[in-house]
N, C-alpha and C positions, 0 to 999 in steps of 0.2 A: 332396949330401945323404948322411950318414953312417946307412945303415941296416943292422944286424947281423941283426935278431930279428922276422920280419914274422909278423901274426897275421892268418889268414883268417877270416872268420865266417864261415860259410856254403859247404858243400859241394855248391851246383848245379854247373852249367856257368858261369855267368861265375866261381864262388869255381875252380875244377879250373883254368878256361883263365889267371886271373891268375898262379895258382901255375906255369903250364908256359912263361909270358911272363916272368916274374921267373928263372927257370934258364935260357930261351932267351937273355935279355940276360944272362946272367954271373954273377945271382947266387950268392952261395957260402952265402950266412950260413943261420940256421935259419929254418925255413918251420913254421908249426902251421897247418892246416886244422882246423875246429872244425864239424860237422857236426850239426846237430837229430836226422836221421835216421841211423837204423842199417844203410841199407844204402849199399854204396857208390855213388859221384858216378853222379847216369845224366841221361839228357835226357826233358826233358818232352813236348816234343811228338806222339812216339808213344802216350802215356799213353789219350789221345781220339782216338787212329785205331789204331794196330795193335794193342796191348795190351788195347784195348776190345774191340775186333774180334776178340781172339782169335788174330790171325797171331802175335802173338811173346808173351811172359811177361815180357821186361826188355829196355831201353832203358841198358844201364849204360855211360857214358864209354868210352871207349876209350884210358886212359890208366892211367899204372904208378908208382904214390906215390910208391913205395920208389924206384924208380930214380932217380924225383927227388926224394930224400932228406925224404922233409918226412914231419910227425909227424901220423898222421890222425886226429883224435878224432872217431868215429860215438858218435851218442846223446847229442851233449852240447849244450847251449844256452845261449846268450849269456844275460846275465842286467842286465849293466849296466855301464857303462865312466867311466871317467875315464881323465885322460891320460896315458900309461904302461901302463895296466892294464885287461883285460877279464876281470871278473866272471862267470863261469860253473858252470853245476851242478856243475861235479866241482872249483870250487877256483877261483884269479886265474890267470891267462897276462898275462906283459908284456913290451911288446912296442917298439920303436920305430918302425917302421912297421905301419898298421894297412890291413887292406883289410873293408870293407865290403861284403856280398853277401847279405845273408839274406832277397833276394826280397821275397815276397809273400805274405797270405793269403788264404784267400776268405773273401770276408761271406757270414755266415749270416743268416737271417729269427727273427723271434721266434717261440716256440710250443715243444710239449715233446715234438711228434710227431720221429720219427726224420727225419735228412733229411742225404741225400750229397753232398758236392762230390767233383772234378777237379782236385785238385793235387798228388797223393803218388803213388809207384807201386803202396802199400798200398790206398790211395782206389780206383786203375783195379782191381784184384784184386778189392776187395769188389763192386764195382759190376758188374764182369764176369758175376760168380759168379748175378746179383740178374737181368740182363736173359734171361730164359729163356720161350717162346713164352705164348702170353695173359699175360705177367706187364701190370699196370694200371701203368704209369707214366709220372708228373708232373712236366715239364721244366719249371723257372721261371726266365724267362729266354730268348729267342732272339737272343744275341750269335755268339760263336764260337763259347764252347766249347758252350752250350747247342743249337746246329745240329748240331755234330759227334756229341754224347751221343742227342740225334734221332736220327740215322743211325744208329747202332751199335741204338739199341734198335729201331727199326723191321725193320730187317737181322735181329733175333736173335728180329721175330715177337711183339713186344709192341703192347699197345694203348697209343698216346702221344698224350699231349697236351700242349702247349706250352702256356704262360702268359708273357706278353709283357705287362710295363705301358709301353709303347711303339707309337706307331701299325702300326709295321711291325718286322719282323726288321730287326737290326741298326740299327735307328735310332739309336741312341747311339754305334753305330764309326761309321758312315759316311752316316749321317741315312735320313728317312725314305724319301724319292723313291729312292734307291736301294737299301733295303731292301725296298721292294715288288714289285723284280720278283724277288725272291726267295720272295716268298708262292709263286709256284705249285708252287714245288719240294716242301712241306709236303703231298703228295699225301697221303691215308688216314691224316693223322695232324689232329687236334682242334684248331688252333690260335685259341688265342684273342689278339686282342690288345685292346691299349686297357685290360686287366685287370690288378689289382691283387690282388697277396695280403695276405690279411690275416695269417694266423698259419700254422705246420706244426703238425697237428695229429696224434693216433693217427689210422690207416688214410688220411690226407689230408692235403689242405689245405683252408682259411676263405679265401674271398675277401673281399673289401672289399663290403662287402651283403649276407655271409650266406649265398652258395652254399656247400655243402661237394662237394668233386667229391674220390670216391673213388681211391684209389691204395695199391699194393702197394709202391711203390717212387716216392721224393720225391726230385728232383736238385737240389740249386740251383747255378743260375749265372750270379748276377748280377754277378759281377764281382771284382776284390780290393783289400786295399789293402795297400802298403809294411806289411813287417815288422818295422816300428822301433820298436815300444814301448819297447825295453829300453834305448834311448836317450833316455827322456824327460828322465830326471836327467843327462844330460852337457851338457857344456857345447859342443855341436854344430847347427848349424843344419839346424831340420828344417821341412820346409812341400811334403806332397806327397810325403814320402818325404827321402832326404839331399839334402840342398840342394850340387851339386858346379858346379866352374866346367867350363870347355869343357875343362879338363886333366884331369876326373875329380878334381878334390881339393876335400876339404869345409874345411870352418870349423876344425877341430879340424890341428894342424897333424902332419905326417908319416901323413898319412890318407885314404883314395881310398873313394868307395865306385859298385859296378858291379851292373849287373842290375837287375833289376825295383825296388829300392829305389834307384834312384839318379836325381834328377831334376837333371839337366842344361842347360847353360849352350847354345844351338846356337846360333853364328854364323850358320848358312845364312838362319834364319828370324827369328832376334832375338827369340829366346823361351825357357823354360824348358820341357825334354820330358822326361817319364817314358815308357819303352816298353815294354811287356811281355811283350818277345814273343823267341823263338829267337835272333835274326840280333844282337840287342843284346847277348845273353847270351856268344855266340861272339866277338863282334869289338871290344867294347869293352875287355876285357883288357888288350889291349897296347899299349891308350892309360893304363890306370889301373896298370901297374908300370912303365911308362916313365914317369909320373908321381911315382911314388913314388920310386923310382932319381934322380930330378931331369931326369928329359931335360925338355926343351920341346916336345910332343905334343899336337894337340889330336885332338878326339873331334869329328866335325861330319859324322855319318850321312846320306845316304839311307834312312829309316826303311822298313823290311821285314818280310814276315810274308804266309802263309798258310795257308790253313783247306781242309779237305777235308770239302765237306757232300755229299748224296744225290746224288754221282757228278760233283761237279764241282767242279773244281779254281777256289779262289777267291785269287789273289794281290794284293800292295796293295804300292805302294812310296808313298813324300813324308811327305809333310803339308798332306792335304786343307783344311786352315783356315786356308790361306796362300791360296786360291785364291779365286773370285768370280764365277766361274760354272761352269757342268758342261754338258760334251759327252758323247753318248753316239755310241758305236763299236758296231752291230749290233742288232739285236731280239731282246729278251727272253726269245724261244722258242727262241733258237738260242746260238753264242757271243756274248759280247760285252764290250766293257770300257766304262770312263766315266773321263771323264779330267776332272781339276780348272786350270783357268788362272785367272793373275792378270787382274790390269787391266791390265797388259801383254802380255797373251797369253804369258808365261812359263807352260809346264806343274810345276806344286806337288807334283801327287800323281796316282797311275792306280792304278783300279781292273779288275782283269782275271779275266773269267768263262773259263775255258776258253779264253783264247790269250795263252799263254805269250810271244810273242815280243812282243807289245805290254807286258807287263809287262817284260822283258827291258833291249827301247831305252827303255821310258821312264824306268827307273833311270837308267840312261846320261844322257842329255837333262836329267833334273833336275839331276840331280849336276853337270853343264856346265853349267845357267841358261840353255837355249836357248828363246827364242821359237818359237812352232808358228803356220802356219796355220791359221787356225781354220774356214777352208771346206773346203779339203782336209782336215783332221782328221775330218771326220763321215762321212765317206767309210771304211766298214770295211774294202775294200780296197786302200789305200792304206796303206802301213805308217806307223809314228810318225818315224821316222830321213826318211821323206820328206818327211816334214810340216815340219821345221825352216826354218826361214828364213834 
């Protein structure tokens, strides 16, 4: 594949690590990185733990443009592409190779009251500035990041209340039954669940019935979706975000796209996965410039990710909805993980409350397709790497 002129959309971490995977494999030609925001490349997941918290102020990359010669537009946004050409605020870029990265956004709720998400470094700043002691505030939503923003304002001495239209915390990552043994962790803080909002209102929110429960400060975070509008009018396949094979490349040809907008092809599972999370953003890169370059590379993850809620370290490696039934590893009060197996006793996915080493081999174990005993398995003392068959 004859590629001279490669254009980045999008200045996260998967757009920064493609750019430093495309000069690692040799490229010479020019590189544009094309950035929405104005500040340079940094990582997100600090944003809801230290920068919230207050221990750090920036999360910024740790990497050097100029050295790898590529031209960085902060403050500019995609606007709309056809083939050859991306459309953007400040003018066309065209390109022959194209990489795709511009994430995600969060959905907001209807209504005209003010109300914050968790996705900018700008976002954690404002929101930082807002959680200060009695302040009233109104988490909607108890996923990740809605646990995480919990902790930081309970921590900073607000009064919180969580709003969950879900039986339990995190019923929607990882279902209900194990969302619940995470209820008890919501000590002194108002959790509602099974609730519905209705609207953001001034000084609140409208539940679904007409409550108004008062608040100084509204978070939503229910979630997001792929950043691709600006690719409605191309001629590219999109459902769930870009539609890529297991090589990272879309429909549009001499085209990759990576990160949170990129819903993928997995062999392991015979499925299509979008992931949203850190560890995709990092490692899929240099499947999607080895792509573009024409090597023959696939992308075929152990999907990973973790969350730090009110002092406990929550890790998740697989894909939970491979699996067919669930094992639990210790009691609720204490550590524990929960682990997903097929109808073959093949372990899918593991969930790990504060023990890290069971999250650890069970990445391992997936990623090899080993069968586990499933009597020894419930056994917390018993590692997972024992458990194999």
């Amino acid at each position: 594949m004859n590629v001279n002129e490669v254009v980045v959309v999008g200045a996260g971490l998967a757009g920064v690590r493609t750019v430093e995977a495309l000069r690692g494999r040799g490229f010479g030609g020019r590189i544009t990185l094309v950035g929405e925001e104005r500040h340079r490349p940094y990582d997100r997941p600090p944003l809801s733990k230290a920068v919230l918290f207050g221990d750090a102020d920036t999360s910024y990359v740790d990497t050097d443009l100029t050295a790898l010669d590529v031209e960085f537009q902060p403050g500019v946004s995609a606007k709309a592409l056809r083939e050859g050409v991306v459309e953007t605020t400040e003018g066309e870029l065209r390109y022959d190779g194209l990489v795709i990265a511009t994430g995600a956004e969060p959905i907001r709720l209807p209504g005209d009251g003010p109300q914050h998400v968790l996705r900018t470094l700008d976002d954690a700043h404002e929101l930082r500035a807002m959680l200060v002691p009695g302040a009233r505030v109104v988490i909607i939503g108890a996923g990740w990041i809605g646990a995480e923003v919990a902790t930081a304002a309970r921590r900073a001495g607000c009064a919180v209340t969580v709003i969950e239209a879900g039986p339990a915390p995190l019923a929607t990552a990882v279902g209900a039954e194990i969302g619940a043994r995470t209820e008890r962790w919501y000590d002194g803080i108002d959790l509602r669940l099974d609730t519905m909002v209705d609207s953001v209102d001034e000084g609140g929110v409208r539940l679904v019935g007409g409550e108004f429960v008062d608040a100084h400060v509204v978070v939503t975070g229910i979630g997001v979706r792929p950043a691709v509008e600006w690719l409605t009018g191309a001629d590219i396949d999109l459902h769930n975000g870009v539609v890529v094979d297991e090589h990272l490349r879309a429909s549009l040809p001499n085209t990759v796209a990576v990160g949170d907008c990129a819903a993928w092809w997995s062999r392991r599972w015979q499925t299509r996965l979008r992931v949203e999370h850190w560890d995709t953003a990092l490692n899929a890169p240099e499947v999607a410039a080895a792509s573009l370059l024409g090597d023959d590379v696939a992308y075929d993850p152990v999907p990973y990710f973790w969350s730090e809620q009110f002092g406990h370290m929550v890790q998740y490696a697989g894909h939970h909805l491979a699996g067919e039934r669930l094992i639990y590893r210790g009691e609720p009060e204490g550590k524990w993980s929960a682990v997903w197996l097929t109808a073959d006793d093949v372990l899918a996915a593991v969930l790990a409350v504060d023990r890290p080493r069971d999250l650890v081999q069970g990445r391992r174990i997936i990623d090899a397709g080993h069968r586990l005993d499933a009597e020894r398995l419930v056994d917390p003392e018993v590692s997972l790497r024992d458990c194999v068959v």
